[in-house]
C-alpha positions in Angstrom: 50.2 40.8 28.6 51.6 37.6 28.8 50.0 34.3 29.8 51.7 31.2 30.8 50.0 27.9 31.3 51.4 24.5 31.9 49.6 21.1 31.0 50.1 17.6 32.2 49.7 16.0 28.9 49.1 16.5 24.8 46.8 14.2 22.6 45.6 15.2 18.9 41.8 15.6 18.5 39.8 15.3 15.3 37.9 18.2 13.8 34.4 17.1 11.6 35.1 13.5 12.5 32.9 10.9 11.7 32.3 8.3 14.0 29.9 5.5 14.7 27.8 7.7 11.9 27.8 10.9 14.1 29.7 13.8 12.8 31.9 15.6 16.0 33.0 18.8 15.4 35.7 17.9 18.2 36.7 14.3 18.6 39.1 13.3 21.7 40.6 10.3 22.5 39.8 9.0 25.7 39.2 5.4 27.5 36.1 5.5 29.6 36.8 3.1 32.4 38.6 0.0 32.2 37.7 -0.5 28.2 41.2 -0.8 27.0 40.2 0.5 23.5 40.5 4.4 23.1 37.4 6.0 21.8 36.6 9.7 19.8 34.0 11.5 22.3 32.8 14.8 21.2 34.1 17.1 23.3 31.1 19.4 24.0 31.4 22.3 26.7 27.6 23.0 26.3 26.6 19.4 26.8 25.3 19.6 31.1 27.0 15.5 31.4 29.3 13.5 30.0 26.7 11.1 28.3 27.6 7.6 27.8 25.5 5.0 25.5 24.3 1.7 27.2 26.5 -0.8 24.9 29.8 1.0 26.4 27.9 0.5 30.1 27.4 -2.6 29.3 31.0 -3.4 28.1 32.7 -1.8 31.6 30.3 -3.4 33.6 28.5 -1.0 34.9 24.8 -1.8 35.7 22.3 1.1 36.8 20.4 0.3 39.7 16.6 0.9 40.1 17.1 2.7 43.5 19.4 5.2 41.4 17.3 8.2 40.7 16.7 8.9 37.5 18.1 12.4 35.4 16.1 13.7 32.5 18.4 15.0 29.3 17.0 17.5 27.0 19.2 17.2 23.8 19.1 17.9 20.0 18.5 14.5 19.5 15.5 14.5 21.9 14.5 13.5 25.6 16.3 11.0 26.9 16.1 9.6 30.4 18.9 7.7 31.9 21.0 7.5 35.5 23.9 9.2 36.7 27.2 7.6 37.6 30.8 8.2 38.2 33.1 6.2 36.3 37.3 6.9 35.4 37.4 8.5 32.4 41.5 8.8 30.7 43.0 11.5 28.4 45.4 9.5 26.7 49.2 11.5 25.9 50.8 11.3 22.9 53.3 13.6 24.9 53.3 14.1 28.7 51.1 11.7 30.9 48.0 10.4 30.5 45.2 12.2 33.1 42.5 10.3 34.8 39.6 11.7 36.5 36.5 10.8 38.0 33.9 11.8 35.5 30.4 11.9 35.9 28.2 10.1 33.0 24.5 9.7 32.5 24.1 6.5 31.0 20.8 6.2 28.9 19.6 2.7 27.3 17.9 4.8 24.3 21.0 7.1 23.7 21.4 7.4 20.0 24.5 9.7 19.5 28.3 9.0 20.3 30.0 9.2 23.8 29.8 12.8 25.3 32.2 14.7 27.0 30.3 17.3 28.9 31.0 20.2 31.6 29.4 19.0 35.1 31.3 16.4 36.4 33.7 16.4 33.9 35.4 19.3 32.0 35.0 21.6 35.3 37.3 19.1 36.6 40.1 20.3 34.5 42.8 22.3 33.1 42.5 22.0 29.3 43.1 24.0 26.0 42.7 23.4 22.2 45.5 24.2 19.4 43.7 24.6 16.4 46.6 24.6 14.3 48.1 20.9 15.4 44.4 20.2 16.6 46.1 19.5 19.8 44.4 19.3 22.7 46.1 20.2 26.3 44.8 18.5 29.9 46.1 19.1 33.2 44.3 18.2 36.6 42.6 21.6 37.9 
């Protein structure tokens, strides 16, 4: 049997990276708005939402709104409580083009971990594959 899939765009991920004191099994670049740095997000497809921590909220902007209602996230790290939002989240290419979609984020002021990547919202929005040998990581609109 042969498979054949095409992708939009190639950037190189991080295995057991170490960032902001968090240790990500998978660490992909991406730009979360109009923040022009790129950040390492782990890329978790067991996490329910993308998960964003206040200071990067903050930084874009982006100010939840009492009215929002407010989502409850069970997580290793805990409870948490914060609000749901949609905000442009960028895969970056090192080859190919870049892909932006519309991602959804729960934004919690307690949030104590790194910036999630997560399946609703997010990574059911897309086409995308990991090569473990180049730790490459393939994106394509879905």
């Amino acid at each position: 049997m042969e498979f054949t899939c095409t992708y939009q765009g190639m950037a190189r991920y991080l295995s057991e990276a170490h960032v902001g004191g968090h240790r990500l099994l998978v660490a992909v670049p991406c730009q979360v708005g109009d923040l022009p740095p790129t950040v390492y997000a782990l890329l978790d497809t067991a996490a329910e939402w993308c998960v964003l921590p206040e200071a990067y909220a903050d930084a874009i902007g982006y100010q939840a709104h009492s009215s929002d209602p407010p989502f409850q996230l069970h997580s290793r790290l805990g409870l948490f409580s914060g609000r749901l939002c949609r905000l442009p989240l960028t895969f970056p290419a090192e080859d190919g083009e870049a892909l932006t979609i519309q991602a959804t984020f729960l934004i919690c002021p307690d949030w104590p971990g790194p910036v999630v990547i997560g399946w609703k919202g997010c990574l059911e929005r897309l086409r995308f594959a990991l090569e473990p040998d180049g730790e490459a990581l393939y994106f394509g609109s879905a």
